[in-house]
PASEBA-1860 file (N, C-alpha, C; in nm, 3 decimals):
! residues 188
1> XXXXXXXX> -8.914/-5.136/-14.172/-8.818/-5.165/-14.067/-8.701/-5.246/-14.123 ~ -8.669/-5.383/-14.171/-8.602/-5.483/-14.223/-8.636/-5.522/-14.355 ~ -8.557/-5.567/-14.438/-8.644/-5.655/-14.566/-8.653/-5.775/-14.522 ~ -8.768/-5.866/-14.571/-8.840/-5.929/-14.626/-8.738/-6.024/-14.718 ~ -8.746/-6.119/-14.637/-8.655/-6.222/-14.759/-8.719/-6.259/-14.903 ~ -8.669/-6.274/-15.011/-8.698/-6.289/-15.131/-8.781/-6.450/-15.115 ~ -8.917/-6.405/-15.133/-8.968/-6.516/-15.179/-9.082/-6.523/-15.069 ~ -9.103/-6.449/-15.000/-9.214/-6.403/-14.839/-9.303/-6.294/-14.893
9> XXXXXXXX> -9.402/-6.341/-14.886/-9.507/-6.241/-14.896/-9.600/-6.237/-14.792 ~ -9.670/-6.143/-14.764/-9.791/-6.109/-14.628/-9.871/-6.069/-14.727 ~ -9.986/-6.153/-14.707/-10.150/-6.132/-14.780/-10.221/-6.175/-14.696 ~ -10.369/-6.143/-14.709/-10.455/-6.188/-14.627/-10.474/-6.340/-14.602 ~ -10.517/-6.399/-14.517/-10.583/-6.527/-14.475/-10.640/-6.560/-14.565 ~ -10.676/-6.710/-14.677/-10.771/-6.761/-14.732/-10.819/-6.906/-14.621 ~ -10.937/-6.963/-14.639/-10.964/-7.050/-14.606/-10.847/-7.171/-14.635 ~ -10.831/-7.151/-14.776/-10.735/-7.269/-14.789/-10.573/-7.293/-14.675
17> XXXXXXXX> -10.597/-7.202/-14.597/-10.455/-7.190/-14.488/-10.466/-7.232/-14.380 ~ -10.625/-7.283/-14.365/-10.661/-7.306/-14.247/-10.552/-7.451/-14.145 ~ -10.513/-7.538/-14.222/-10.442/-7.663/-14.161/-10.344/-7.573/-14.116 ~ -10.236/-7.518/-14.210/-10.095/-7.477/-14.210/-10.152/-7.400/-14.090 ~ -10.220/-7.270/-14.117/-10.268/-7.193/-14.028/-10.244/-7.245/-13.867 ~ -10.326/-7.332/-13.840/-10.360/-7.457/-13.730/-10.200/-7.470/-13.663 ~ -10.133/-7.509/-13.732/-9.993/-7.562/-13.704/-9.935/-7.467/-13.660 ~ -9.923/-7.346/-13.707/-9.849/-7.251/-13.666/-9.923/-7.174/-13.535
25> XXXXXXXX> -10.047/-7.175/-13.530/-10.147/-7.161/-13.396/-10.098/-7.200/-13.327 ~ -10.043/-7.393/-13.305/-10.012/-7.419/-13.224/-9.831/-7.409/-13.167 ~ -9.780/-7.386/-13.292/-9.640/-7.310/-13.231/-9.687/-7.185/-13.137 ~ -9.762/-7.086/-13.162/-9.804/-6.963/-13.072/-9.820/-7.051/-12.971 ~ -9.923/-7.113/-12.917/-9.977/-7.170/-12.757/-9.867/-7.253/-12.688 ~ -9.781/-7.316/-12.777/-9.722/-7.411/-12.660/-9.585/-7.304/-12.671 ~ -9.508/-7.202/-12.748/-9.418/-7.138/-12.687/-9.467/-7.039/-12.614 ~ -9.609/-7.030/-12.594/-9.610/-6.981/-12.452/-9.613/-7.024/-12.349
33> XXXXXXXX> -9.656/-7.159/-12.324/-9.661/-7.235/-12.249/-9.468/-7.299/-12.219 ~ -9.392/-7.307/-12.317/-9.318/-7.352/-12.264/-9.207/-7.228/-12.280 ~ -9.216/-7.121/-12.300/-9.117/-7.020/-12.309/-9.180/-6.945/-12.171 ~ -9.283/-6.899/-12.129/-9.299/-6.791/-12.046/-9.326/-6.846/-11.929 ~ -9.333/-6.947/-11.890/-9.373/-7.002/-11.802/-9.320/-7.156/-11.715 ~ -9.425/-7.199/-11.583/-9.362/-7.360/-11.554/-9.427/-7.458/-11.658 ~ -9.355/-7.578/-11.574/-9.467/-7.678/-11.674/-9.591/-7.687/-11.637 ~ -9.664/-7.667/-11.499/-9.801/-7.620/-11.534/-9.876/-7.546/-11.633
41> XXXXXXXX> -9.775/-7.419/-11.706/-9.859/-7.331/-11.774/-9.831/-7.451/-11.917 ~ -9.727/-7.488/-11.926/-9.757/-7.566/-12.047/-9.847/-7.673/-12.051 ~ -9.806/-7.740/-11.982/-9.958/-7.806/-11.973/-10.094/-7.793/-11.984 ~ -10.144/-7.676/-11.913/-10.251/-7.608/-11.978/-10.268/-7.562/-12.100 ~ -10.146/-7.538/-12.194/-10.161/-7.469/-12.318/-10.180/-7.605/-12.401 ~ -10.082/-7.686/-12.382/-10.109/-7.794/-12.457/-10.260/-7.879/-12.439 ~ -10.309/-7.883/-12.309/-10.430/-7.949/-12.286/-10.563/-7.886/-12.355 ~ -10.564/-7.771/-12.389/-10.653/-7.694/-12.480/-10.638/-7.715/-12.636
49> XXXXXXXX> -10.529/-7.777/-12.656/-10.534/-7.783/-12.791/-10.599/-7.975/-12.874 ~ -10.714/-7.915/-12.856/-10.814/-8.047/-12.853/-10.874/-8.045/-12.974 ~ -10.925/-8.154/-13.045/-10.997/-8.148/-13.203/-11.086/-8.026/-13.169 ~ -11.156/-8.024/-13.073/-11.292/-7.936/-13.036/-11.257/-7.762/-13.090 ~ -11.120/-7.798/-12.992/-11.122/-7.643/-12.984/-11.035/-7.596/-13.151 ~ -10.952/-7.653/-13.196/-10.910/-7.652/-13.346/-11.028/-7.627/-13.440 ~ -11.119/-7.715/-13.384/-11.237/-7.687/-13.517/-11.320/-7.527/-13.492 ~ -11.334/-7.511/-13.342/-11.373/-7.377/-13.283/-11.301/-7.231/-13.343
57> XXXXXXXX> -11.206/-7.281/-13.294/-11.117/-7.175/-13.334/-11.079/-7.145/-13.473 ~ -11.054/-7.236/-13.575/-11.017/-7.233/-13.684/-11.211/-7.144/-13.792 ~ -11.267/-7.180/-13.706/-11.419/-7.138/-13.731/-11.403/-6.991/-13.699 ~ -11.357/-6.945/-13.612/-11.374/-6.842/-13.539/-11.292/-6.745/-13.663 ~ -11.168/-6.814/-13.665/-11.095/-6.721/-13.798/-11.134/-6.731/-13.916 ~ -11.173/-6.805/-13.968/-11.282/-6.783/-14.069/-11.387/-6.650/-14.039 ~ -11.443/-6.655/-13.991/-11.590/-6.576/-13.947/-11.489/-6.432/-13.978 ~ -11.387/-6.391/-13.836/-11.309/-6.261/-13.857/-11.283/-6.235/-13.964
65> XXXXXXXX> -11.157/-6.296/-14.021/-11.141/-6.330/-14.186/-11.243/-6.226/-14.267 ~ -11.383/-6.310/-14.256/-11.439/-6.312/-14.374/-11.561/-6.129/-14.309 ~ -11.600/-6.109/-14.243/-11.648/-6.027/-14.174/-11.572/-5.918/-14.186 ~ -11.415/-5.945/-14.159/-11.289/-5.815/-14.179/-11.193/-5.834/-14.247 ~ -11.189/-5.810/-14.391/-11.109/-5.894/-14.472/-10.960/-5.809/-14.469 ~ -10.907/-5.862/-14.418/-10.745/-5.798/-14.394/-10.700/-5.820/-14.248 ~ -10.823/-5.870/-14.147/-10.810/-5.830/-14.009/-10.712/-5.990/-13.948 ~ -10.688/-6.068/-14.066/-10.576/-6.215/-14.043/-10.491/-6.209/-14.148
73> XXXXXXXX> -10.413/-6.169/-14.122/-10.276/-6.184/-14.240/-10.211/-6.315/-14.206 ~ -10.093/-6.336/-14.333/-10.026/-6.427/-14.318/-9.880/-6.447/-14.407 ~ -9.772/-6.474/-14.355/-9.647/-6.445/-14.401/-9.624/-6.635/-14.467 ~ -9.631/-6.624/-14.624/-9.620/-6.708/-14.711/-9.447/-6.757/-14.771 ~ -9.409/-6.811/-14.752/-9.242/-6.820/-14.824/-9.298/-6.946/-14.918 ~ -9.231/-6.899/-15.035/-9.212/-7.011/-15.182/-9.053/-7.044/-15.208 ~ -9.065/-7.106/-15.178/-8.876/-7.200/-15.175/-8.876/-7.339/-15.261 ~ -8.770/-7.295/-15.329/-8.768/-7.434/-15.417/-8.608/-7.506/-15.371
81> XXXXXXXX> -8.571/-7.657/-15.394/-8.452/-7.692/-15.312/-8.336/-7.580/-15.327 ~ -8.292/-7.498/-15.349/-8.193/-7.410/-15.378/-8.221/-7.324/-15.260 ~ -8.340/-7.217/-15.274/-8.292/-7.152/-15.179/-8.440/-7.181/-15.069 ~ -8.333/-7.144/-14.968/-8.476/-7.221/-14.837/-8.556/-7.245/-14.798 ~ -8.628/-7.264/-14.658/-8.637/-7.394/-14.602/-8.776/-7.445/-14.680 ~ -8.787/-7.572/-14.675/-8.879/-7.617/-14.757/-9.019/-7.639/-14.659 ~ -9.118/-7.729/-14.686/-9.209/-7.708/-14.640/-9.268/-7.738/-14.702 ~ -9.403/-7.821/-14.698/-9.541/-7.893/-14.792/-9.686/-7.831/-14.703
89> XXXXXXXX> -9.692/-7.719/-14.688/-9.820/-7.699/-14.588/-9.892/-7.674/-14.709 ~ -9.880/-7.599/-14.806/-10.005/-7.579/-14.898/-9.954/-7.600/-15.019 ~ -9.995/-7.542/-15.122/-10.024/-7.681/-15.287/-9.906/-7.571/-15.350 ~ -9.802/-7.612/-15.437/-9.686/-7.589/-15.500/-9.747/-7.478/-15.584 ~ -9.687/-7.319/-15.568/-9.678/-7.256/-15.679/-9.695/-7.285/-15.786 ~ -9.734/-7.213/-15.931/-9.725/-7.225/-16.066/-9.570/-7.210/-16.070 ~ -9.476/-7.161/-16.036/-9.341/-7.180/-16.055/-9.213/-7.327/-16.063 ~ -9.326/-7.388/-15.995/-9.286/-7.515/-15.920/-9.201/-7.476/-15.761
97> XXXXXXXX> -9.230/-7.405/-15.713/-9.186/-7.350/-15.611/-9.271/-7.416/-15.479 ~ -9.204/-7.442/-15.333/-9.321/-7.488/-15.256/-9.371/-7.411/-15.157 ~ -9.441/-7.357/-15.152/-9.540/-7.220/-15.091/-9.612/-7.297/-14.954 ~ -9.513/-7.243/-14.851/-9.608/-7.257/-14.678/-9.578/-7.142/-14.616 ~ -9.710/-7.162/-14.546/-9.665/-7.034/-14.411/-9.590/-7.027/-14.286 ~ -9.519/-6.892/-14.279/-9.403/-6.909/-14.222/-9.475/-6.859/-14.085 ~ -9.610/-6.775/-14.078/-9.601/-6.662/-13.974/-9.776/-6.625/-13.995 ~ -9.795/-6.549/-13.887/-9.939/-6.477/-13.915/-9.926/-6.395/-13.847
105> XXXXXXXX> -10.070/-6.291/-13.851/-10.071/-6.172/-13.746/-10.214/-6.187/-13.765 ~ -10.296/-6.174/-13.634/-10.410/-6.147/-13.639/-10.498/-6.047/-13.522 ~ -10.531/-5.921/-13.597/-10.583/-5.835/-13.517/-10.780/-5.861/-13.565 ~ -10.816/-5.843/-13.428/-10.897/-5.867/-13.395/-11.007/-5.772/-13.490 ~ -11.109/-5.801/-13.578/-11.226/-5.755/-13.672/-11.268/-5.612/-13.582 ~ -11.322/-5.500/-13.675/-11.299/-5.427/-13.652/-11.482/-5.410/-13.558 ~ -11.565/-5.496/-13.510/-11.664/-5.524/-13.468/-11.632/-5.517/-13.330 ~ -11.534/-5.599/-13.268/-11.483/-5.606/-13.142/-11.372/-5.467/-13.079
113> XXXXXXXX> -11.393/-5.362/-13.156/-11.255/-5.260/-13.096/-11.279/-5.220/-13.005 ~ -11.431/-5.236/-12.951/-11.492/-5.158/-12.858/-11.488/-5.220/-12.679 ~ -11.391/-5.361/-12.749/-11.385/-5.431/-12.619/-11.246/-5.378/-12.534 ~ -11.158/-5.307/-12.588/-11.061/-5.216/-12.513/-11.041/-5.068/-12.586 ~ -11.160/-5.004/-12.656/-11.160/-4.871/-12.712/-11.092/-4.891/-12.815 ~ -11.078/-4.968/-12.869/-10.892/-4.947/-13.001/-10.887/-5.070/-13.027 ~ -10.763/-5.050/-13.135/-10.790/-5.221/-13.227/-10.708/-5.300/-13.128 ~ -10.701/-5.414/-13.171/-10.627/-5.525/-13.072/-10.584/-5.642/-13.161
121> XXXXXXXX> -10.410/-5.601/-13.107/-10.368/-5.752/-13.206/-10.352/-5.833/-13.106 ~ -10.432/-5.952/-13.163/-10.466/-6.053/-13.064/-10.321/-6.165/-13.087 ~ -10.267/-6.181/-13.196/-10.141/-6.281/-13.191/-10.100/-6.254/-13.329 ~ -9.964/-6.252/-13.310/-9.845/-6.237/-13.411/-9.689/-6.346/-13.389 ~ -9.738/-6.414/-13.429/-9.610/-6.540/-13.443/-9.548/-6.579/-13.597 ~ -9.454/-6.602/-13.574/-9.349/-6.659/-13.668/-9.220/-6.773/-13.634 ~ -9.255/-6.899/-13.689/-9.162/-7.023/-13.736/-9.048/-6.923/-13.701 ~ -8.973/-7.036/-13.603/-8.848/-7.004/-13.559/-8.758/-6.947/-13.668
129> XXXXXXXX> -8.761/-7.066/-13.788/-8.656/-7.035/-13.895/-8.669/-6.912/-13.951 ~ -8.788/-6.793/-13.903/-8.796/-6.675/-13.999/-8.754/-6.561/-13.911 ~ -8.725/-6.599/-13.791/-8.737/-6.473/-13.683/-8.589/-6.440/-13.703 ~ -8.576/-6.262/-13.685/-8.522/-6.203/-13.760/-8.501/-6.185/-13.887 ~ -8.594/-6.207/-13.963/-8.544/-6.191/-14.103/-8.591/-6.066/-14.177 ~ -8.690/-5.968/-14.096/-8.773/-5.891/-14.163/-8.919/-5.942/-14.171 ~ -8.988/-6.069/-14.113/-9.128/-6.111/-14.173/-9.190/-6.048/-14.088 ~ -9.131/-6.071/-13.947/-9.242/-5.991/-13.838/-9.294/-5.868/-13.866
137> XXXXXXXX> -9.170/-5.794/-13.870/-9.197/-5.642/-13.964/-9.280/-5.613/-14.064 ~ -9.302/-5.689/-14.169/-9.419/-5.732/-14.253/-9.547/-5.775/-14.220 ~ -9.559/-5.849/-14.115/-9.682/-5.876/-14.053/-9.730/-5.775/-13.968 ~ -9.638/-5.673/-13.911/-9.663/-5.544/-13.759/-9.719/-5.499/-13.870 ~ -9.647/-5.424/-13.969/-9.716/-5.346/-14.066/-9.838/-5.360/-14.134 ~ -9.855/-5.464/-14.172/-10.005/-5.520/-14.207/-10.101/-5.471/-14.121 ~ -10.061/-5.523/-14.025/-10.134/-5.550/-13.879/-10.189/-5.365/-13.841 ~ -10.104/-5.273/-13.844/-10.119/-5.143/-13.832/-10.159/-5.073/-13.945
145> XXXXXXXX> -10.138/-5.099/-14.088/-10.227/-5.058/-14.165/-10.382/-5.115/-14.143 ~ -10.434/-5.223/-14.139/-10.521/-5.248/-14.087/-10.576/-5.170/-14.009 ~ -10.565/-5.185/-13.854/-10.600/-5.110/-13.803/-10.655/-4.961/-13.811 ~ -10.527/-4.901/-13.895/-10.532/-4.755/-13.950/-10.682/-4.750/-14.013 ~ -10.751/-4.873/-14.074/-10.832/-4.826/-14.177/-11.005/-4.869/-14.090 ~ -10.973/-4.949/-13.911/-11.071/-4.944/-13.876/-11.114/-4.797/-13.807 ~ -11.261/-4.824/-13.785/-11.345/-4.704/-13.716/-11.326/-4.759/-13.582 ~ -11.220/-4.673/-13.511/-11.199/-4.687/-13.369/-11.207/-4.585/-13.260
153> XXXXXXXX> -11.296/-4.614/-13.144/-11.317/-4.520/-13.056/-11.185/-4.432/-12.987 ~ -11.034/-4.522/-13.023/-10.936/-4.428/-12.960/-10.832/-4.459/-13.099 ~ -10.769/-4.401/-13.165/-10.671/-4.419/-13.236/-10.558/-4.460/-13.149 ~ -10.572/-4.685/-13.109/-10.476/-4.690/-13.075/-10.489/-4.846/-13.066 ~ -10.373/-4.910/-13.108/-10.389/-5.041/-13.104/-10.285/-5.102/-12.970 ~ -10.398/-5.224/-12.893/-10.323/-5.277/-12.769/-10.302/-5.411/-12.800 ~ -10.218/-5.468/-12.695/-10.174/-5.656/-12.726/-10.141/-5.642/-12.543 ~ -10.133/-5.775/-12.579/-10.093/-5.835/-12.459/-9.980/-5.936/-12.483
161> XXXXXXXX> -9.866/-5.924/-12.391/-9.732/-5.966/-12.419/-9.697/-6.038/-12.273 ~ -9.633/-6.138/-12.239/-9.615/-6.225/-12.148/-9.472/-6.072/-12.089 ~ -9.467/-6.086/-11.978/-9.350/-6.037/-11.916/-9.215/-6.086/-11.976 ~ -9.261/-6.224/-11.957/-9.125/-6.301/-11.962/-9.061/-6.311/-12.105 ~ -9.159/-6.242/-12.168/-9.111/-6.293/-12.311/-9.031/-6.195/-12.399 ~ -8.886/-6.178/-12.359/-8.803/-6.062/-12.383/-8.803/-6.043/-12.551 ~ -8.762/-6.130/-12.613/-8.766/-6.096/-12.756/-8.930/-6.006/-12.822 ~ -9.037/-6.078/-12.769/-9.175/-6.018/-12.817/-9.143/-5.860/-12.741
169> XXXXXXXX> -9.130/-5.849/-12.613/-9.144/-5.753/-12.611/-9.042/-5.617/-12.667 ~ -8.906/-5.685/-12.736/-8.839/-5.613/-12.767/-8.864/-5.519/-12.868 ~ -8.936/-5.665/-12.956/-8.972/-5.592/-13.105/-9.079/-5.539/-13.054 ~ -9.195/-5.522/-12.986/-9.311/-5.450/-12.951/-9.262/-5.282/-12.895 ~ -9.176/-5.305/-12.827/-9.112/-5.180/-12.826/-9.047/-5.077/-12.919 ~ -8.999/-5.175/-12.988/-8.904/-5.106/-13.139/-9.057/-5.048/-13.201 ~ -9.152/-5.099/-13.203/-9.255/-5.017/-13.248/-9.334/-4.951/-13.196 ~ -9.287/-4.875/-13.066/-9.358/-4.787/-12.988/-9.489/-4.814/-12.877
177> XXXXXXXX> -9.480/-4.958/-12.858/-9.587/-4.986/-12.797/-9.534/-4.934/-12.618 ~ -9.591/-4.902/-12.538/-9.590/-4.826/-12.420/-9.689/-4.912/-12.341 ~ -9.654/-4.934/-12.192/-9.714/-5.026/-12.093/-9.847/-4.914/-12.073 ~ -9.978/-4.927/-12.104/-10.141/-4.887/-12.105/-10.177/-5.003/-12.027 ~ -10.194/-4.957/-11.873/-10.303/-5.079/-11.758/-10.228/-5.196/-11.791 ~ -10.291/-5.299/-11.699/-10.216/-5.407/-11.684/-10.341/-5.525/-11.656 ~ -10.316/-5.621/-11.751/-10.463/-5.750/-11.763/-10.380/-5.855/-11.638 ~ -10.484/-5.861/-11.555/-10.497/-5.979/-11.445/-10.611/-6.080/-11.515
185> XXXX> -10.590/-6.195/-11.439/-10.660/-6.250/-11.482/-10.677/-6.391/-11.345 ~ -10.766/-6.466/-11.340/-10.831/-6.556/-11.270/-10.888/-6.682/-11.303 ~ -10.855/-6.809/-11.225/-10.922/-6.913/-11.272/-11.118/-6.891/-11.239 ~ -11.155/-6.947/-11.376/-11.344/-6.947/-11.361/-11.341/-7.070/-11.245
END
């Protein structure tokens, strides 16, 4: 679709990404909370993000991870002061370069496809500073080769996208995704 700025790579998830990982998790929850919604919904997004559930969750991607190895990608930039933005999330290149993550995509292990017939990317976010640059594009693609290579009851991968959230759904469109049923949902 776009290039890929010089110095961004998309590889799989290691354990060692898990903090950076974390951080950028929580860019996903609270711009949903504060992009698609009131401050009730933010509030709720932010009120979930508790040691408990960090250690839960960060467990949980591990397990996928390691169970479906490709099924958590992650968009890496190595920037040294010259060319951009910097960042200390994980340990300095052999270049002397400083290597954090900008972005992830994570579709759901290929164990669970059977919970909507087809694969499911469960979340694809990217650090403000990268959007538009080509990374998303790098991560969709991941994300759909993947898929391509699970055993799925329908050749077809679904997400779930806030209404309100015009840019996600723009690029979700640019890649052919089409409105399939509609998720309601309810307080337990």
């Amino acid at each position: 679709m776009s290039e890929t700025p010089d110095g961004v790579e998309v590889r799989p998830y290691e354990p060692g990404d898990a903090d950076a990982f974390w951080e950028l998790k929580r860019g996903f929850e609270l711009g949903i909370g504060e992009g698609t919604g009131d401050d009730d919904k933010l509030s709720k997004y932010e009120a979930k993000l508790t040691d408990d559930y960090r250690e839960r969750y960060l467990s949980w991607v591990e397990r996928c991870a390691t169970d479906d190895p490709g099924c958590v990608v992650v968009a890496e930039a190595v920037s040294d002061d010259e060319h951009g933005a910097g960042g200390d999330d994980n340990a300095d290149d052999s270049d002397g370069g400083d290597a954090h993550l900008v972005g992830y995509a994570f579709a759901l292990p290929e164990e669970m496809t059977f919970i909507w017939d087809a694969a499911v990317l469960n979340e694809l976010f990217l650090d403000a500073d990268y959007r538009g640059t080509g990374v998303a594009d790098k991560l969709m693609e991941a994300v759909l080769d993947h898929a391509r290579s699970q055993d799925l009851p329908l050749d077809r991968i679904v997400l779930d996208v806030d209404e309100a959230n015009d840019r996600a759904r723009a690029f979700y469109d640019r890649y052919g995704f089409d409105h399939w049923g509609e998720l309601v949902a309810r307080d337990l």
